[in-house]
Structures are given as C-alpha cells and as structure tokens.
C-alpha atoms as one frame of an Amber mdcrd trajectory, in Angstrom:
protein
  17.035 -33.409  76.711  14.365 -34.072  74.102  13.904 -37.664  72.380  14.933
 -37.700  68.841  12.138 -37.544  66.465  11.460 -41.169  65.424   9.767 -44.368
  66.427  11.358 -47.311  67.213  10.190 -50.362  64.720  10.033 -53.620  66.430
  10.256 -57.360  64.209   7.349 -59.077  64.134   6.955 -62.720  65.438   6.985
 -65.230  62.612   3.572 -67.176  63.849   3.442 -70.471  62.209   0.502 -71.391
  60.128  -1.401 -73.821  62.405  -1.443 -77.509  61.425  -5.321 -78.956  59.663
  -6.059 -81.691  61.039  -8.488 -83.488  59.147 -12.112 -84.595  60.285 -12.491
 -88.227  61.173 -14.001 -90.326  58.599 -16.864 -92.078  59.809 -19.140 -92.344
  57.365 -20.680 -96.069  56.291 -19.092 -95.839  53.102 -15.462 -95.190  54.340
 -15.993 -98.111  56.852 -16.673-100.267  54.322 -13.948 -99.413  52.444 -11.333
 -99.827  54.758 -12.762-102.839  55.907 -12.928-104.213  52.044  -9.139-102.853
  51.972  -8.598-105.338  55.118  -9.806-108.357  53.786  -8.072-107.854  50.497
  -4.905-107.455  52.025  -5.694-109.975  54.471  -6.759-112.709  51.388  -3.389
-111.594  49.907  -1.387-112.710  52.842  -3.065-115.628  53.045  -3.020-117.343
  50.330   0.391-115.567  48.559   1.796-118.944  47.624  -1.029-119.727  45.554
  -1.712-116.658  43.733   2.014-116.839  42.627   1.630-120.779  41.962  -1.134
-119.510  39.470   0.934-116.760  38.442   3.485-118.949  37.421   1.637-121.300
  35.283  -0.048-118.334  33.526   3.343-117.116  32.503   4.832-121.050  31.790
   1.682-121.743  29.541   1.752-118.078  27.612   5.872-118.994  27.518   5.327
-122.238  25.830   2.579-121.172  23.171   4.426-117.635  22.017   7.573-120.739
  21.562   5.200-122.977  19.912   4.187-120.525  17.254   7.389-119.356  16.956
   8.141-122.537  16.158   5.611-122.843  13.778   6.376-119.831  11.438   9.932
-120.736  11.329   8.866-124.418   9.922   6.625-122.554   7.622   9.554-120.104
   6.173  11.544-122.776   5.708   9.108-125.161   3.568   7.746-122.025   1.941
  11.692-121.712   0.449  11.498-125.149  -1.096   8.278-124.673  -2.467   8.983
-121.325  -3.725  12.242-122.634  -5.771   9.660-125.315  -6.638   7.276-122.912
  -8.507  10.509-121.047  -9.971  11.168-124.268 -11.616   7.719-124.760 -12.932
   7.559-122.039 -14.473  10.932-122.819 -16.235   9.251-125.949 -17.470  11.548
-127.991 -15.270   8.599-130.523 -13.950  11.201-133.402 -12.476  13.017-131.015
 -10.474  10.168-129.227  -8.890   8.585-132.554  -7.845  12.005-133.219  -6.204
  11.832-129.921  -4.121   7.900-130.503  -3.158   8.935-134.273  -2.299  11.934
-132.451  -0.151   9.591-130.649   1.479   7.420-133.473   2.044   9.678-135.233
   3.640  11.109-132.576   6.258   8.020-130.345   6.927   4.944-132.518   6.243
   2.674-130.215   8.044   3.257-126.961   6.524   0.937-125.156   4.719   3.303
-124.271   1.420   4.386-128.265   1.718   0.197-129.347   1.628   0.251-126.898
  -1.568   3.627-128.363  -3.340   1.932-131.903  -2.522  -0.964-130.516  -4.646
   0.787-129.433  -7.398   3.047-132.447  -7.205  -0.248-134.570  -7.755  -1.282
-132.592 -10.610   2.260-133.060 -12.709   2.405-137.032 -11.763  -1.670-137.493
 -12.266  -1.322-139.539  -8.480  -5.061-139.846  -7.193  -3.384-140.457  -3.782
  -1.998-137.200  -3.001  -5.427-135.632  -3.416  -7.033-138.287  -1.293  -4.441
-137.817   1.401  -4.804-133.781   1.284  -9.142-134.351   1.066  -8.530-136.281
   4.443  -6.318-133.319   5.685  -9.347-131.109   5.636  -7.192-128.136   5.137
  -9.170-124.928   3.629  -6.633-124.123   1.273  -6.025-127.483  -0.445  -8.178
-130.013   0.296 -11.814-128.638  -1.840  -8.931-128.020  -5.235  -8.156-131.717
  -4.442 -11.635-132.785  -4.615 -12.699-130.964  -7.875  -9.132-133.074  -9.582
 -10.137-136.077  -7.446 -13.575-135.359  -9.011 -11.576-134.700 -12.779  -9.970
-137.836 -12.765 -12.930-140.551 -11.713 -14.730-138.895 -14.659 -11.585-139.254
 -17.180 -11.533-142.818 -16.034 -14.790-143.371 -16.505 -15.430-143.812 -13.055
 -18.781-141.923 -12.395 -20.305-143.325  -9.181 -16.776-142.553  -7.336 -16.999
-139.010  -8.749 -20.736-138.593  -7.295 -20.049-139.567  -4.377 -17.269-136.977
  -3.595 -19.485-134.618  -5.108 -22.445-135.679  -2.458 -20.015-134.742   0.156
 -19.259-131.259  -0.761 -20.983-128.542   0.748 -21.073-124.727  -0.262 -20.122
-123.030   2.806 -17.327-125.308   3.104 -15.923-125.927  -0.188 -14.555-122.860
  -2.326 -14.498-125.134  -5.088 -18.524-125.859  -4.865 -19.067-124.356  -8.255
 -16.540-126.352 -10.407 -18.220-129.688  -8.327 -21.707-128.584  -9.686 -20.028
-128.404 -13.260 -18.794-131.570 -12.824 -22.338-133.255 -11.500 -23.790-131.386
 -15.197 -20.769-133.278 -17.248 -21.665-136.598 -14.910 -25.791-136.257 -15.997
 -24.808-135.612 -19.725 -22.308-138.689 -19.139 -25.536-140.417 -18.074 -28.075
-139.546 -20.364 -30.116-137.715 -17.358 -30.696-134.343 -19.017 -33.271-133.019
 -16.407 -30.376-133.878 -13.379 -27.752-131.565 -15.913 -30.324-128.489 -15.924
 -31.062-128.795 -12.025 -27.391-128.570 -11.871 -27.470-125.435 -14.085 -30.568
-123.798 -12.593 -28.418-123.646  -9.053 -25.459-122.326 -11.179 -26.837-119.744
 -12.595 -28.731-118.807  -9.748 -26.034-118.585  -7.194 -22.851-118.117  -9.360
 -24.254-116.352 -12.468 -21.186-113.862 -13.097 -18.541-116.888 -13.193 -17.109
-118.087 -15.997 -17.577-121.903 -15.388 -21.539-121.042 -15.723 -20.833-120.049
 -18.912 -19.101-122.301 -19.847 -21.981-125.216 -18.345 -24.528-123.447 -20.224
 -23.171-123.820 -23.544 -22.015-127.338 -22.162 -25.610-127.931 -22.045 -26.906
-126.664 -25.050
C-alpha cells in the first residue's frame, strides 16, 4: 500500500532569545563615579541628623519672614484705609476730621508707610515744624526730602535763615527728590541776604541740571 501524497509538518521549537549580558564597566571614569556615588551616600548617612537640623532652620527662618511680611502688608492695608478716608475728607474741605483719622493712624500703625504720609499732610494743615523733623529723622524716601523742603519753607517764613541753610547743606541730589525746590530755596535765602552772586550760582546749577522744570522758571524770573 502506497503512502498518501503529503508531508508531514512538524512545530517548531520556540528558542528563547538569549539573555545580553552587559560588559563590565571598568573604565577610570566609571570607578570614579561609583566611588563618588559611595562617599555621597556614605556622607549622607553620616551626618543625616545634621543636614535635617539645617533643613529645619532653613524652613523655620523662610516660615517666619513669609509671616513677617505678611504681617507687614496687612498693617499697611489697614493704615492705608484711615488715611485714604483721610484724603476723602480733605478733599471735602473737612481739615479737623482728616487730622483725626491721620492722628488715628498715628496712634495704631506708627510705622506704616500711608501713616508717615498722613503725618505729613497732618503737619502741613496744623503748620507743626515737629512732624517734619520727626519724619526728616525717619529717613524714609517717600516723606522725609517733602519734609525738608516745608521744614526749609517755614525757617524762611519765620525769618529764620541760618536754620534753613543748614538743612539745605545737608541735602544731597542723589538722595533727595526734592533737591531742586532746596536749591530754590538757597536763591530766595541769597536774595533774603543781599548775596546776589550766591542766588545766580544757585541758578546756574538749576538751569543746568533741571532746565525743563517749572521751579527754574519760576527762580529765574525770581531773580530778575
């Protein structure tokens, strides 16, 4: 009896793929980084304790200064409220009771900025040289060079030139925003004086450094 006519088709072995094993490292470079590896991790387990004391007073201090300024702005919005009602009152012509809200402020957030400025404007209604000296000694960039120039103001209304000169010998230009009104003032002082050739000095710097203001305008025709 013949065999039928077909092969016989055996399944193939599933061969699995062999496993890569890599090369050992050995090169200088990889020993040194394993060995840098080491002593980091050794350092680490070391001295844990003190990395995490310093940890902890990194995170304390940053804690305490984030609450500190925190702290600040929300003494700031609250003074800035007083003075703000202050101004609305100004402006209403009602001079008693905004000196009563800048004196409020005053007296619960000294240190604020808006309370230094409704100090300032609270010496200008009452004429009170003190405030300005008090806000001068401050040395605060927003009101302490104003309080100068209507320190400055009143000596020379009172008559009272050398004190006037002398605040004026203290400012200085890249200080003191106000520089150019204390040079006016030095030009009314000379006239005051009789010292023409001190008044045009005065002018020559004016018009030099602060030509397009209006206050050298207004000193040149002072002058004339």
């Amino acid at each position: 009896m013949k065999k039928p006519p077909y092969k016989v088709y055996r399944r193939k072995k599933e061969e699995k793929p062999p496993v890569h094993i890599p090369e050992k490292i050995d090169t200088p470079e990889a020993e040194q980084l394993v060995d840098d590896l080491y002593k980091i991790g050794n350092y680490l387990l070391t001295h844990w304790k003190k990395i995490v004391a310093v940890l902890g007073i990194i995170f304390i201090t940053g804690g305490s200064y984030l609450g500190y300024v925190w702290y600040q702005n929300s003494i700031e919005l609250k003074a800035s409220q007083i003075v703000d009602e202050g101004l609305f009152k100004l402006e209403e012509g009602k001079e008693k009771e905004a000196v009563k809200l800048f004196s409020e402020a005053e007296k619960n957030y000294p240190e604020a900025p808006s309370t230094l400025v409704g100090r300032f404007l609270k010496g200008k209604i009452e004429k009170e040289n003190s405030e300005f000296t008090s806000l001068i000694e401050k040395n605060r960039y927003l009101t302490s060079p104003p309080s100068k120039s209507s320190l400055i103001a009143s000596h020379i209304e009172n008559g009272k030139l050398v004190e006037a000169e002398n605040i004026i010998s203290r400012m200085k230009r890249d200080e003191d925003w106000t520089y150019p009104e204390a040079l006016y003032d030095g030009i009314i002082i000379a006239l005051k004086k009789g010292n023409r050739e001190k008044a045009m000095e005065l002018l020559e710097i004016l018009k030099g450094d602060y030509k397009n203001l209006p206050i050298t305008t207004l000193a040149e025709r002072l002058v004339e």
